[in-house]
C-alpha positions as CSV (number, residue, x, y, z in Angstrom):
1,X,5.9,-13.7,83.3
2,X,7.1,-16.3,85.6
3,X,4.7,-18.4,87.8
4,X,6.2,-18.8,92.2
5,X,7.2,-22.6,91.9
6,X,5.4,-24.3,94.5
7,X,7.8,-24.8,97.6
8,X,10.8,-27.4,97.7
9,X,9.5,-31.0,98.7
10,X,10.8,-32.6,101.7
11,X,13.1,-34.7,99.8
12,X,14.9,-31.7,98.4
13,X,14.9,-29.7,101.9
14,X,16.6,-32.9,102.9
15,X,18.9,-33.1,100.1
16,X,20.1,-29.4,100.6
17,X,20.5,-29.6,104.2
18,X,24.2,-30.3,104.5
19,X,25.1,-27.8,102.3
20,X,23.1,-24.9,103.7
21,X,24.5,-26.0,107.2
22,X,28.3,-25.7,106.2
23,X,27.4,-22.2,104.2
24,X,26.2,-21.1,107.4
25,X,28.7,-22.7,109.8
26,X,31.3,-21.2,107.7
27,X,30.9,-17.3,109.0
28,X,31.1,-18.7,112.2
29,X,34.5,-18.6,114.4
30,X,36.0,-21.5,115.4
31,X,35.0,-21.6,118.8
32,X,31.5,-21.4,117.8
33,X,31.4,-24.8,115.8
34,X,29.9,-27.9,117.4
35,X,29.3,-31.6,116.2
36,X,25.7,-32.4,114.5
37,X,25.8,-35.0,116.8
38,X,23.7,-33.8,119.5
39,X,24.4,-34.0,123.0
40,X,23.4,-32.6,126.9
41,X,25.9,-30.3,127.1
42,X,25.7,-28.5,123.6
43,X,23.1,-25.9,122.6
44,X,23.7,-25.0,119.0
45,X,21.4,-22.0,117.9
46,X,20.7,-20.6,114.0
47,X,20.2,-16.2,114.6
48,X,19.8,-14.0,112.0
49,X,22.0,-10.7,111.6
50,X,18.8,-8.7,112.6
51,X,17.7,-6.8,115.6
52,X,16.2,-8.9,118.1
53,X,16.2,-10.3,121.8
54,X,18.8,-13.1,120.1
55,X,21.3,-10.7,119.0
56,X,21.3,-9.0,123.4
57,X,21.1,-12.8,124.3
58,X,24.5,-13.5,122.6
59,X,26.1,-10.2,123.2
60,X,25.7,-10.0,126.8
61,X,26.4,-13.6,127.0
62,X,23.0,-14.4,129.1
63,X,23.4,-18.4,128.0
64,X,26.7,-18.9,128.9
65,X,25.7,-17.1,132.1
66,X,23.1,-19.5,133.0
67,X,24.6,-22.4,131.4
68,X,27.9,-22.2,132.5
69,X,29.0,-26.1,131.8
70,X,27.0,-26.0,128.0
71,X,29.2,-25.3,125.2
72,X,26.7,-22.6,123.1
73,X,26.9,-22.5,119.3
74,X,26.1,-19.4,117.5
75,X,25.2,-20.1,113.9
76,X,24.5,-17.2,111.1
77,X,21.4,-18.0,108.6
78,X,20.6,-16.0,106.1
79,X,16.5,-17.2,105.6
80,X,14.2,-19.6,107.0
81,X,14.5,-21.9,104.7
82,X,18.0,-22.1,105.1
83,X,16.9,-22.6,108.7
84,X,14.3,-25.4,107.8
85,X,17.1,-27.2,105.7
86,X,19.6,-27.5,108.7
87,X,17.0,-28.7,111.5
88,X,15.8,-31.8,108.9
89,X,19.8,-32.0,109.2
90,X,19.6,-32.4,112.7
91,X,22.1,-29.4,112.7
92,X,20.5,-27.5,115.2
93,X,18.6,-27.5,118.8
94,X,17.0,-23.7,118.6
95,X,16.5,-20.6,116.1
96,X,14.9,-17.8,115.0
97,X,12.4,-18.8,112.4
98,X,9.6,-16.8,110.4
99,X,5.8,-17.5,111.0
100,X,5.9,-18.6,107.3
101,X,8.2,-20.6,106.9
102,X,7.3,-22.2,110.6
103,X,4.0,-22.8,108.7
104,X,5.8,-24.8,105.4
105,X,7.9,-27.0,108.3
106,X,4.9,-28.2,109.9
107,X,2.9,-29.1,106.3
108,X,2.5,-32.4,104.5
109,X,3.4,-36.1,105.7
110,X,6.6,-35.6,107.2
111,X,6.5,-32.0,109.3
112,X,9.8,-31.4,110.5
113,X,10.8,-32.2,114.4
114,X,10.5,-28.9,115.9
115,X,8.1,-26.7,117.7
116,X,7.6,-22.9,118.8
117,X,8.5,-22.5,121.8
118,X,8.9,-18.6,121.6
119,X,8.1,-14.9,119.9
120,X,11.2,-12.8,119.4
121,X,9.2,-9.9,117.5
122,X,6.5,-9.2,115.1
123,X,7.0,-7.9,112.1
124,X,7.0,-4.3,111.1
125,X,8.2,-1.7,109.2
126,X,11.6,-3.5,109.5
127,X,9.9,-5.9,106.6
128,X,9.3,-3.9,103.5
129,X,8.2,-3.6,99.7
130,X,10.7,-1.1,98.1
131,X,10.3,-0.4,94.3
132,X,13.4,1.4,92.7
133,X,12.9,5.2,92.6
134,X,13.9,5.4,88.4
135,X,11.1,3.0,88.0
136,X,8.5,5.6,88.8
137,X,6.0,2.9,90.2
138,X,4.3,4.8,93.3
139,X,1.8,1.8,94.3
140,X,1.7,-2.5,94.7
141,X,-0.5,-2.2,91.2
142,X,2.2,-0.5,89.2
143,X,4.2,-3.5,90.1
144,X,2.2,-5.9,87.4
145,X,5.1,-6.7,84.6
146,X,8.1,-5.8,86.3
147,X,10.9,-7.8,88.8
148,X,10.5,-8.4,91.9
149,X,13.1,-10.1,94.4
150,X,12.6,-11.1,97.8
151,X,13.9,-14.7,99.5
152,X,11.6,-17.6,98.5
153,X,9.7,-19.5,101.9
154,X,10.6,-16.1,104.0
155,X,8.4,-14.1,106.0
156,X,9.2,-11.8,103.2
157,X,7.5,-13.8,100.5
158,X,4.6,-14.4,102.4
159,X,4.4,-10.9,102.3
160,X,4.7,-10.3,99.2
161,X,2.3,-12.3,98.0
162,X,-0.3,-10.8,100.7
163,X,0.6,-7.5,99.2
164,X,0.2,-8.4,95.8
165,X,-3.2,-10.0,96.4
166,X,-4.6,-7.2,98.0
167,X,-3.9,-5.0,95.0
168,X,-5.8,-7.0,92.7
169,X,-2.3,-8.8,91.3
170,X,-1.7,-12.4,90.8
171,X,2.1,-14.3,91.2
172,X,1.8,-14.6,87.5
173,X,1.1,-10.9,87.2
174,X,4.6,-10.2,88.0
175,X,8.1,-11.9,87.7
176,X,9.0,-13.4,91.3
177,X,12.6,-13.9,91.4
178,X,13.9,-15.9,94.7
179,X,17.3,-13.9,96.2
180,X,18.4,-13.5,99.5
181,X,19.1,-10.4,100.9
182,X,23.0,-9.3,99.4
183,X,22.2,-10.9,96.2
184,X,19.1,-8.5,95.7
185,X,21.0,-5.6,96.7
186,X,23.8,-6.4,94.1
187,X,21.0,-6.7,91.6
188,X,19.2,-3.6,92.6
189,X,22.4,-1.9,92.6
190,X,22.8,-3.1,88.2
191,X,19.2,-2.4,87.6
192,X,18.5,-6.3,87.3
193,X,15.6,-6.1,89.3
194,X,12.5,-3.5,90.0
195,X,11.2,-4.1,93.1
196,X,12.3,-6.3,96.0
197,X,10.7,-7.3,99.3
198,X,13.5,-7.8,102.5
199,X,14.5,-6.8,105.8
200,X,17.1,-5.0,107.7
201,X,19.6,-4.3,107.0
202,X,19.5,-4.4,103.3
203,X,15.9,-3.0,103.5
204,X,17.4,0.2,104.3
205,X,20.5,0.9,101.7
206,X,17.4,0.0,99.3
207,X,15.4,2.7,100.9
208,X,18.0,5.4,99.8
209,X,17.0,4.7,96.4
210,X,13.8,3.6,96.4
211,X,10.1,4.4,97.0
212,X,8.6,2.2,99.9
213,X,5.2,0.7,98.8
214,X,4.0,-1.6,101.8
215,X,5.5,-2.7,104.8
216,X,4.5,-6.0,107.1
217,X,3.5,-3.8,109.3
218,X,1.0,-2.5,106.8
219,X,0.1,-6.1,105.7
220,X,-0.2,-7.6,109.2
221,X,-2.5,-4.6,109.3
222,X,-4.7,-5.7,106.8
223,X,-4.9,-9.4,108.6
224,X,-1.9,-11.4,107.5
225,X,1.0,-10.5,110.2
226,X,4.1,-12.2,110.1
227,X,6.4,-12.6,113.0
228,X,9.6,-13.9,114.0
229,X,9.6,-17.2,116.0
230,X,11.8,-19.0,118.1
231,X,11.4,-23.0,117.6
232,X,13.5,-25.8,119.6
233,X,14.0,-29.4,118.2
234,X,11.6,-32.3,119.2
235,X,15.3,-33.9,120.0
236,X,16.3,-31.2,122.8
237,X,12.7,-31.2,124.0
238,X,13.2,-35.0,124.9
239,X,16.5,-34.9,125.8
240,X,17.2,-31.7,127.9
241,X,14.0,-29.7,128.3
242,X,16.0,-27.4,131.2
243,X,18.1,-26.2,128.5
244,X,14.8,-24.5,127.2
245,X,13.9,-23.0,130.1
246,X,17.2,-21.1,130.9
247,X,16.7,-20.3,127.2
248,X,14.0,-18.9,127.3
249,X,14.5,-17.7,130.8
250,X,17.5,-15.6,128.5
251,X,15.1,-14.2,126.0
252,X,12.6,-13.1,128.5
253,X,15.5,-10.9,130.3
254,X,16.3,-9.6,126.4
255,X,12.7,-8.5,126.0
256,X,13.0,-6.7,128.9
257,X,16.1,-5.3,128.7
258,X,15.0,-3.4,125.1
259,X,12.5,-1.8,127.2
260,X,14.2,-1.1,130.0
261,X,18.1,-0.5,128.7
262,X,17.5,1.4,125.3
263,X,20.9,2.6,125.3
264,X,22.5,-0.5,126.4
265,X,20.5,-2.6,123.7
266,X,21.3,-0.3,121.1
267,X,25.1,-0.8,121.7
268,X,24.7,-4.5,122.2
269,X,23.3,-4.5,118.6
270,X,25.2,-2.4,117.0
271,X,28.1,-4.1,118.3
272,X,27.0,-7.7,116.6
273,X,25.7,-6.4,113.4
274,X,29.2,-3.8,112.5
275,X,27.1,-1.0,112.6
276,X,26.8,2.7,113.9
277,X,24.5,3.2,117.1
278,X,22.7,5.7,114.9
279,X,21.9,3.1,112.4
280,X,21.1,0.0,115.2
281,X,18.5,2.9,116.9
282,X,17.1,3.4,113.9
283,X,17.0,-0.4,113.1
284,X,14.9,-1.0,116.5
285,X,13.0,1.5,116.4
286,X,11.1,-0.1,112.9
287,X,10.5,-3.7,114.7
288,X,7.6,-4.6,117.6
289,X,9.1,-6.2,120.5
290,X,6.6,-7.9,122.8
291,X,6.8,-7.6,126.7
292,X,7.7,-11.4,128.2
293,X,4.0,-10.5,130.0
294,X,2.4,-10.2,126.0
295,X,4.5,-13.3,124.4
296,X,2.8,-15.6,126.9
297,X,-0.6,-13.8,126.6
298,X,-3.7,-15.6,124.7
299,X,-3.0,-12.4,122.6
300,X,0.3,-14.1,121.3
301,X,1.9,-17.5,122.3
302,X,-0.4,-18.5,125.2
303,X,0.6,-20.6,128.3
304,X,1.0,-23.7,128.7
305,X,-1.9,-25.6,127.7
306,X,-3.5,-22.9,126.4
307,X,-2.4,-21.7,122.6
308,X,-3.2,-18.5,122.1
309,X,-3.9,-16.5,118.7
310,X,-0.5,-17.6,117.2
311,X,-2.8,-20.4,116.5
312,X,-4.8,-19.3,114.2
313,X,-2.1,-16.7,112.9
314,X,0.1,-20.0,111.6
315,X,-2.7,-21.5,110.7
316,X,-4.1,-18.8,108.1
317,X,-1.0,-18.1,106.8
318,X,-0.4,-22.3,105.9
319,X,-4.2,-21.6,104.0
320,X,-2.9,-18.7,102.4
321,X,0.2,-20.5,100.8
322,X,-1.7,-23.5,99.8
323,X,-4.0,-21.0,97.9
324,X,-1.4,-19.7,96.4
325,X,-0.1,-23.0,95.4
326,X,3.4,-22.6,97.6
327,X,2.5,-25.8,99.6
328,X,0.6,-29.1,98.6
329,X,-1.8,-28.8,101.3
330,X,-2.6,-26.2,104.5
331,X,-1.7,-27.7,108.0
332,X,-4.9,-28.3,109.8
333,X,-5.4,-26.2,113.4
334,X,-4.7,-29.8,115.2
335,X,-1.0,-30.5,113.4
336,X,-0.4,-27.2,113.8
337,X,-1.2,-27.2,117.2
338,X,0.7,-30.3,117.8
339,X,3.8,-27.9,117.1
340,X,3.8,-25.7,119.8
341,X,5.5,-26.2,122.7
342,X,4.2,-24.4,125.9
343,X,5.1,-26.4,128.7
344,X,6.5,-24.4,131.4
345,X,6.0,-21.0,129.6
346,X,4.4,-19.2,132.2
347,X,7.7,-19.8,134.3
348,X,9.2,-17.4,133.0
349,X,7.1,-14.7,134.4
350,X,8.3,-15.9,137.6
């Protein structure tokens, strides 16, 4: 049985980021490349290929809207870590980022320069434990002794390992094998593998072969939820904090529009993921989207001065890695408090 490794040091995040940044730049178009430089009239911002406020943001082209004279930089990730790796970098000035692995930035000596500055959705049953159907395992317990795969530092993971603790299981119980999401469906697809933990969209073309065991939603549940941030660089914060605010100004009218345009948010995603509008319906349907009125709630993010339960959500879930040994130490309430940034956030509700 192999044992998680505890996560990558700061050193090797750093070493690493160049390389993940011109994996991910690489799917881009041309048009969407921009200098690591920096500058006022640049926004580059890391998305995932997953359904969210970001994905309506760049469809309908809300940014460029209210940006006009910005040149806005859409970069594919494929995993927070990935993410964490390119904003040590200084690759980018916003993205989508996992509680977890918001929660292994802001650990140890040298956090990395960013802070939350949004919610894009909490997870649900768009996160999920699958184990493959021929394996006959029907519960998280079965799963002691066999494979499972899910992306290392991901919400994901976190997940995981909440799961498996709840059932009485251990890391060493099983064998944790780090892949990111098209590697584990190739594996699952040879039989490499006999469980794996991952999102849409590969969570469901494993589904059609699989037995579902958990789900984040069942997990956050159970007192460990996971959700999917928004963070913006310490850099942009200094240099252009306006930026942020049509930004965020952008993902407030996203929210809103998912409630309020089902139709049209369904064809906005399925026209930036490749897929049917019966599959991107289906997609939504599985994730929790917050009202703009909820994100900046003491519920959620909070206002202003005033964090609200994120709080204590990122700060449990740095405890909970440290206890299971996937980071040195657990960021205290204060550091973690020292990265949220929730000046003007009750603007948007304006």
């Amino acid at each position: 049985m192999s044992r998680v490794p505890q996560g990558p040091s700061r050193r090797h995040l750093l070493a690493g980021a160049l390389a993940a940044v011109s994996a991910a730049v690489t799917g881009c178009s041309a048009d969407s490349s921009a200098s690591a430089s920096g500058g006022s009239k640049q926004l580059r911002i890391g998305y995932f290929a997953f359904p969210s406020g970001d994905l309506i943001v760049k469809n309908r082209k809300l940014l460029e809207k209210a940006l006009p004279d910005y040149k806005i930089s859409w970069i594919k990730f494929d995993s927070g870590a990935s993410v964490n790796q390119a904003f040590i970098g200084g690759s980018l000035d916003v993205a989508a980022l996992g509680s977890s692995p918001f929660a292994r930035g802001v650990s140890g000596g040298s956090p990395i320069p960013y802070k939350v500055a949004w919610i894009l959705d909490v997870a649900g049953e768009n996160e999920a434990l699958i184990a493959r159907k021929a394996t006959g395992i029907s519960d998280v317990a079965g799963l002691k002794g066999r494979k499972i795969a899910t992306p290392f530092a991901s919400t994901s993971h976190y997940s995981l390992l909440a799961a498996l603790e709840t059932a009485g299981l251990k890391p060493s119980d099983v064998e944790l094998i780090d892949l990111q999401p098209q590697p584990i469906l190739a594996a699952w697809q040879r039989g490499d593998i006999d469980a794996a933990y991952v999102w849409l969209p590969t969570l469901d073309e494993l589904r059609t072969t699989g037995t579902q065991l958990t789900s984040s939603k069942e997990v956050g549940a159970a007192g460990k939820p996971t959700l999917d941030l928004a963070v913006v660089s310490d850099d942009l914060i200094t240099r252009d904090p306006q930026a942020i605010v049509a930004w965020r100004e952008a993902e407030a009218e996203a929210l809103r529009l998912i409630k309020s345009d089902p139709d049209g948010t369904v064809k906005a995603v399925a026209a930036e993921l490749g897929i049917s509008s019966a599959d991107a319906k289906a997609q939504l349907a599985q994730g929790v989207f917050l009202t703009p009125e909820q994100v900046v709630s003491a519920d959620w993010l909070g206002t202003d001065d005033s964090p609200g339960k994120l709080l204590a959500y990122v700060t449990d879930t740095g405890r909970f890695l440290a206890g299971q040994k996937q980071i040195d130490a657990a960021p205290s309430a204060d550091v973690v408090r020292e990265a949220f940034y929730l000046k003007g956030l009750s603007d948007v509700l304006k």
